[in-house]
C-alpha positions as CSV (number, residue, x, y, z in Angstrom):
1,X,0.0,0.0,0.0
2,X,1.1,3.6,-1.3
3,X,0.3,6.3,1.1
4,X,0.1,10.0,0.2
5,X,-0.5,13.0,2.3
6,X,-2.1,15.7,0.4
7,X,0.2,19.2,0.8
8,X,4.0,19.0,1.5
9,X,3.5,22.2,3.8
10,X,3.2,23.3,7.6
11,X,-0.1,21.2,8.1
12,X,1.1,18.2,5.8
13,X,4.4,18.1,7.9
14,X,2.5,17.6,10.5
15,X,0.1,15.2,9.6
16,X,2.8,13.4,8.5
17,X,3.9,11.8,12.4
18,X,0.4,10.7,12.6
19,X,-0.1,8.7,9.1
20,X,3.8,7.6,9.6
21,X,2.5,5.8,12.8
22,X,-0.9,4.6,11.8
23,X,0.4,2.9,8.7
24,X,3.9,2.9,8.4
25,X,4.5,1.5,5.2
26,X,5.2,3.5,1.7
27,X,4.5,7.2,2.8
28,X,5.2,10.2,0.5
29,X,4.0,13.9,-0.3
30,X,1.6,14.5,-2.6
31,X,1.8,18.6,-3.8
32,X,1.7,20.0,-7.3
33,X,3.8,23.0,-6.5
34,X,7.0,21.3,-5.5
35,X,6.7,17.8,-7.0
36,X,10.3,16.3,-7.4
37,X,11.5,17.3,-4.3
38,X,12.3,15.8,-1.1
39,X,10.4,17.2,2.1
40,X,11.2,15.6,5.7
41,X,12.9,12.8,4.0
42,X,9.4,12.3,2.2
43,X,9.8,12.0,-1.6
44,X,7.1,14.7,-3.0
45,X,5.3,13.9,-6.0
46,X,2.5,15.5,-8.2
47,X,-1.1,14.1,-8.4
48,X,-0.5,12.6,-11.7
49,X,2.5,10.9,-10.2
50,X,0.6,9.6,-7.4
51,X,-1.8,7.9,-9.6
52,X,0.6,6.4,-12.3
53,X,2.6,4.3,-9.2
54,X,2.4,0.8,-9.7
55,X,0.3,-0.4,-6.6
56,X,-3.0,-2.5,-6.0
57,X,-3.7,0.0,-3.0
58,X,-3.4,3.8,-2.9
59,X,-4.5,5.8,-0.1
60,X,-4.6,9.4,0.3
61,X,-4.7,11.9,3.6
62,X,-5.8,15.5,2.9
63,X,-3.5,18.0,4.1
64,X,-3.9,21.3,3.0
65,X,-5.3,24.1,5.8
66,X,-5.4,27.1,3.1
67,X,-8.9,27.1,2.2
68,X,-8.4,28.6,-0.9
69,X,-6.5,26.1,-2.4
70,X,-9.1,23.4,-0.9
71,X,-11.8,24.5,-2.7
């Protein structure tokens, strides 16, 4: 299982910890804006990335506090 955690900044750094303990398995960054990159040790790759990794389960954690870019 692929998990992603939606927003490499403050509030996806945080959430981080918590998906990191609930699942611990392959965790990673999910943000358009700085896809490529490496945040916390966390590889960060964009949503089209996300969805073209070769896995039978994909999960994904919503991490993004700016309601602008929510909606």
């Amino acid at each position: 299982m692929i998990v992603g955690v939606y927003g490499a900044s403050g509030c996806g750094r945080g959430i981080m910890p918590l998906v990191r303990g609930q699942y611990g398995t392959t965790l990673m960054f999910v943000d358009d804006g700085c896809a490529g990159t490496l945040v916390n040790g966390h590889r960060v790759v964009d949503w089209a990335g996300f969805l073209a990794l070769d896995s039978v389960e994909k999960r994904v954690s919503i991490a993004i506090a700016a309601s602008r870019v929510r909606t």
